[in-house]
C-alpha positions in Angstrom: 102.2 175.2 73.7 101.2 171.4 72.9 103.9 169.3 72.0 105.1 166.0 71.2 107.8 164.3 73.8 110.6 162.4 71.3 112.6 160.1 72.7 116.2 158.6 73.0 116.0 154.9 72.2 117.9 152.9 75.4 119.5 149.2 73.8 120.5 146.1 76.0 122.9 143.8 74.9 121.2 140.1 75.4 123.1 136.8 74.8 119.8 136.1 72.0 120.1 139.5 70.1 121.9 140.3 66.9 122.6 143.8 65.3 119.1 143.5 63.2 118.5 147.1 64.8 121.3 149.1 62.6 120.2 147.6 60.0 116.4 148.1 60.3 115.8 151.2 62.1 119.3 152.8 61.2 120.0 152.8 65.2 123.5 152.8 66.5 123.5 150.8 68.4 126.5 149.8 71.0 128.7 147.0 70.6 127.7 143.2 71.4 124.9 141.2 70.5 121.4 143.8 71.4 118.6 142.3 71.6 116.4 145.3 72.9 115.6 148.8 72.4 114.0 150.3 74.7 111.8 152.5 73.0 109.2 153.7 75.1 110.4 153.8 78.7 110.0 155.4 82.3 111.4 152.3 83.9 114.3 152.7 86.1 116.3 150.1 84.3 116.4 151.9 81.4 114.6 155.4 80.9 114.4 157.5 78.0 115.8 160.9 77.9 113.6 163.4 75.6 115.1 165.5 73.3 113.1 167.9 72.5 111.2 171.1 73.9 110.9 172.5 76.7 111.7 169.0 78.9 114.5 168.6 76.5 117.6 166.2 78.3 115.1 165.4 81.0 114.0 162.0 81.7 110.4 160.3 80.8 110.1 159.4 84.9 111.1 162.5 86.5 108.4 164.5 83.9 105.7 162.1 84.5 105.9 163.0 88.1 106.7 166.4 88.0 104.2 167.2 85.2 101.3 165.2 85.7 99.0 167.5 83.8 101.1 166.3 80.7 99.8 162.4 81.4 96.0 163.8 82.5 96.9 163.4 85.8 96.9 159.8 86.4 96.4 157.4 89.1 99.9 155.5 88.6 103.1 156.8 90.3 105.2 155.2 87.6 104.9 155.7 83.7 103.2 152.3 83.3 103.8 151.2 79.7 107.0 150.1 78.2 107.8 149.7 74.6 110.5 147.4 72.7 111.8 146.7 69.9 113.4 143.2 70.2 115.8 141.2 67.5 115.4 137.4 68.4 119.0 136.4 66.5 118.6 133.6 69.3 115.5 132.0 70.9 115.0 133.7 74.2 114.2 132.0 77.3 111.2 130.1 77.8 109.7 132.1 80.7 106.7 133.6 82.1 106.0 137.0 84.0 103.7 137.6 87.3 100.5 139.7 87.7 100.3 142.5 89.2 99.3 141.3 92.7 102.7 138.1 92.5 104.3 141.0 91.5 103.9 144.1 94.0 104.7 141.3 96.7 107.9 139.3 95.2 109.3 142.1 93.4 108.0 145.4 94.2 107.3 146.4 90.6 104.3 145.8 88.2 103.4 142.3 86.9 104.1 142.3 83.2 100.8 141.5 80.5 102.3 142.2 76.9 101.8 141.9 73.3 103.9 141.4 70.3 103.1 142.9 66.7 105.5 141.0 64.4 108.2 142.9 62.2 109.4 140.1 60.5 109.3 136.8 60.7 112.0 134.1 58.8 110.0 131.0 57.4 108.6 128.4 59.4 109.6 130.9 62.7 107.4 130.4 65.6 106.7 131.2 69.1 106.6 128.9 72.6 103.0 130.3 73.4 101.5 128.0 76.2 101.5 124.6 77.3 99.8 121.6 77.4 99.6 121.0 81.2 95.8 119.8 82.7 96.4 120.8 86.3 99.2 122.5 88.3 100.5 119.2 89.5 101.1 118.2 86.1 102.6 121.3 85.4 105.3 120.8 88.0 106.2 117.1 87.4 106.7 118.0 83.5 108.8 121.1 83.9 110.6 119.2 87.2 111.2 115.7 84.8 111.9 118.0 81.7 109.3 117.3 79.7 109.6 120.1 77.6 108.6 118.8 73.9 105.4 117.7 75.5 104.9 120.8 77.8 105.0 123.8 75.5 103.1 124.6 72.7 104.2 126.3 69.3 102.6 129.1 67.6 103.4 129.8 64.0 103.9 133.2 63.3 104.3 135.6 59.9 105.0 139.0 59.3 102.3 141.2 60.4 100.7 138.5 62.8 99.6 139.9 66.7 100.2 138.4 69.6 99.0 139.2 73.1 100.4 137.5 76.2 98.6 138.2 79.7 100.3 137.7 82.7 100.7 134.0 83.3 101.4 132.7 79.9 104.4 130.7 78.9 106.1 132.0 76.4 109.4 132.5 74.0 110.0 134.7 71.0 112.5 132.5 69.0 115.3 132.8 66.5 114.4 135.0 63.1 111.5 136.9 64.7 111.4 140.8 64.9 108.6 142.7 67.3 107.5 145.7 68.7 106.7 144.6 72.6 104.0 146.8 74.4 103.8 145.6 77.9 103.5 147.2 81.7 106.3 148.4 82.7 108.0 145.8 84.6 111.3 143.8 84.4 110.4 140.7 85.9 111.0 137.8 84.3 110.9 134.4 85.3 112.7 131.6 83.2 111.3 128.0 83.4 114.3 126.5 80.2 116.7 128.1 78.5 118.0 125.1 76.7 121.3 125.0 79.1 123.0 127.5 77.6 125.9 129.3 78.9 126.1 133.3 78.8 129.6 133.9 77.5 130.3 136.8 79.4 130.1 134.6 82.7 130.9 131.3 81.9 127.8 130.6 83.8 124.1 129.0 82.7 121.5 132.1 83.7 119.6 131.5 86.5 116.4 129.7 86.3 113.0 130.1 88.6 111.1 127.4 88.6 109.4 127.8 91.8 108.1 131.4 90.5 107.2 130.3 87.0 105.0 127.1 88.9 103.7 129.9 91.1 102.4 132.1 88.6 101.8 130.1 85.3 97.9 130.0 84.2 97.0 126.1 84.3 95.1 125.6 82.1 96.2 127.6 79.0 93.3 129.4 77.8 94.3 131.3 74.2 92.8 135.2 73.8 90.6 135.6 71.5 91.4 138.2 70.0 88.9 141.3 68.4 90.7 143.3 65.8 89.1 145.5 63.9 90.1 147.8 60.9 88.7 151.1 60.3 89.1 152.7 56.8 89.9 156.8 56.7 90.6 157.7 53.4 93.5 155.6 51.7 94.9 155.3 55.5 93.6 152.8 57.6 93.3 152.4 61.4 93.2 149.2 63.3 92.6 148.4 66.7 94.6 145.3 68.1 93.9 145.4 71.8 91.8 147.1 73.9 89.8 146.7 77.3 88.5 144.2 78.6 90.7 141.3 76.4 93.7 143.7 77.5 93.1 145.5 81.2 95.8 147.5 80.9 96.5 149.2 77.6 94.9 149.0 74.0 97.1 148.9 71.0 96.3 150.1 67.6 98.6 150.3 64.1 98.3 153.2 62.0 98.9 152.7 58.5 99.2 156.1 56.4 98.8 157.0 53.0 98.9 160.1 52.7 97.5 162.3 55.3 95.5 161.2 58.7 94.2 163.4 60.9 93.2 161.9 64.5 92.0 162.8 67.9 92.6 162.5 71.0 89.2 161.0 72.4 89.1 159.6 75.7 92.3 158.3 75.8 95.0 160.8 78.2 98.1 160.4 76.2 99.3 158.4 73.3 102.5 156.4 72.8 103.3 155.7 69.3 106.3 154.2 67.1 106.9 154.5 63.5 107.7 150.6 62.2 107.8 151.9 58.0 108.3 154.6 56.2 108.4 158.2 57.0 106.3 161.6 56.8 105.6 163.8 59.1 103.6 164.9 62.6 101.6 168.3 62.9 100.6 169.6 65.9 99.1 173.3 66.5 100.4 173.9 63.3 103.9 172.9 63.8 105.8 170.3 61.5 107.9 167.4 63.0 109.6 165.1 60.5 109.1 161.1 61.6 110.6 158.4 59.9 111.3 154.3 60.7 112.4 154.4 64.6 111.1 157.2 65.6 109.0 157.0 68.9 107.1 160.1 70.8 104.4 160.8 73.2 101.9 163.0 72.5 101.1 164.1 75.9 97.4 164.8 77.1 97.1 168.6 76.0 97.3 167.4 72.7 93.8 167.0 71.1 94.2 166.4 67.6 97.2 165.8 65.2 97.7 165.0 62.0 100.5 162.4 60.2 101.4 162.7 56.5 103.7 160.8 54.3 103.6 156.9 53.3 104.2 155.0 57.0 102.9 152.4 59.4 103.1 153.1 63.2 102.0 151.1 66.3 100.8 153.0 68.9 99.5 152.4 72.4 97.5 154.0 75.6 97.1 153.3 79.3 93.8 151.7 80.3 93.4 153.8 82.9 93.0 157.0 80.8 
């Protein structure tokens, strides 16, 4: 019988996070300051057990290999999307992430495009979203002299705003910003400033990689321009954030419901989705699952056509390869 795949949220504590996540999505969360949850995962630093049906207390990796069928047999040996939730209670790190070629040869793992839809935003919050660097050389003198007011480039964000962030890009999430993070599923990250702070737990300032970030930035910073499009379906409404070519490895769409929505499959293999508001329900093959704010499921490729009901927003997501 078709299915959906819940999930067990995974959380990591980072020195920027805050407990925003108990109070928004009613997680409990472990002690310390957590910055992430790990919604939406097969990677092996933090993987989400299901907990439901027939794979019930198995983990997302070890049934995306052993039941390919259930992902429409795909060409990737590793689940390769990866979905957060992160509370910026702190600016992060002003960093940058590799493509996938850097990637496979430094690290052995995927480079890391990604995209941020924006929960909530405090006012006047805003993002370190590329720089102002001509050519590469320039790029390594300003970042090697510290030229950081000059180098980076702010982006004011809002509630509701969308974000995408290819391989390549500088880029921070800073303090009173909220997002769900759809990205490849990688955990590289290389930091170019983190405005000399000291991680508590170590007494230490965290490593930087300047060398890396030089290596793999995008000189010069070209902003995506973005196509979104809505779609109207009754009172619900359907719009596409991402998708091929702007984004070559996943599309991303938000699913706002007002009352009842019935959607298909198409071409797309599987679907990951999260619920960011509200709460209603999921049919599939005529069975009832209750959703509500923080829930997150696959439903896997075997699934066709399912229907949500209720008053809620999700964000949902596919590989490009299916």
């Amino acid at each position: 019988m078709s299915e959906p795949l819940f999930l067990k949220p995974v959380f990591h504590e980072k020195l920027w996070g805050g407990r925003l996540l108990a109070k928004d999505f009613g997680y409990q969360l472990p002690a310390g300051k957590i910055g992430e949850c790990w919604a939406i995962s097969g990677h092996p630093h933090g993987p989400n057990q299901i907990t439901n049906g027939r794979f019930k207390g198995q983990l997302l990796p070890d049934v995306y290999v052993s039941q390919p069928e259930l992902f429409g047999n795909p060409e990737s040996k590793v689940f390769p999307l990866l979905i957060k939730f992160l509370d910026a209670e702190a600016s992060l790190s002003v960093q940058v992430h590799p493509d996938n070629a850097y990637a496979a040869e430094h690290e052995g793992e995927l480079g890391k495009t990604e995209c941020w839809y924006v929960l909530h935003a405090d006012p006047g919050a805003y993002l370190i979203y590329g720089h102002h660097a001509k050519t590469r050389a320039e790029l390594r003198q300003m970042i090697e002299s510290g030229e950081w007011e000059h180098l980076l480039r702010k982006k004011y964000v809002k509630t509701g705003d969308f974000v995408f962030v290819p391989s390549g890009t500088i880029h921070a999430l800073n303090q009173g910003i909220e997002v769900i993070e759809t990205q490849q599923s990688s955990d590289t990250t290389y930091r170019l400033y983190d405005y000399d702070r000291v991680d508590q737990k170590t007494g230490q300032k965290r490593e930087l990689h300047l060398q890396q970030s030089i290596d793999v930035t995008a000189v010069p910073f070209k902003e995506p321009v973005l196509k979104i499009k809505t779609q109207k379906v009754g009172e619900s409404t359907i719009t596409t954030l991402v998708e091929p070519p702007i984004s070559p490895y996943f599309s991303v769409y938000k699913w706002d419901v007002a009352g009842e929505l019935s959607l298909t499959r198409g071409q797309r293999s599987y679907v990951l989705a999260s619920v960011i508001a509200g709460s209603g329900s999921l049919e599939v093959d005529g069975k009832v699952y209750d959703i509500k704010k923080g829930t997150n499921f696959i439903l896997p490729h075997d699934i066709k056509e399912w229907t949500l009901t209720g008053n809620l927003s999700l964000v949902a997501s596919n590989p490009a390869e299916s």
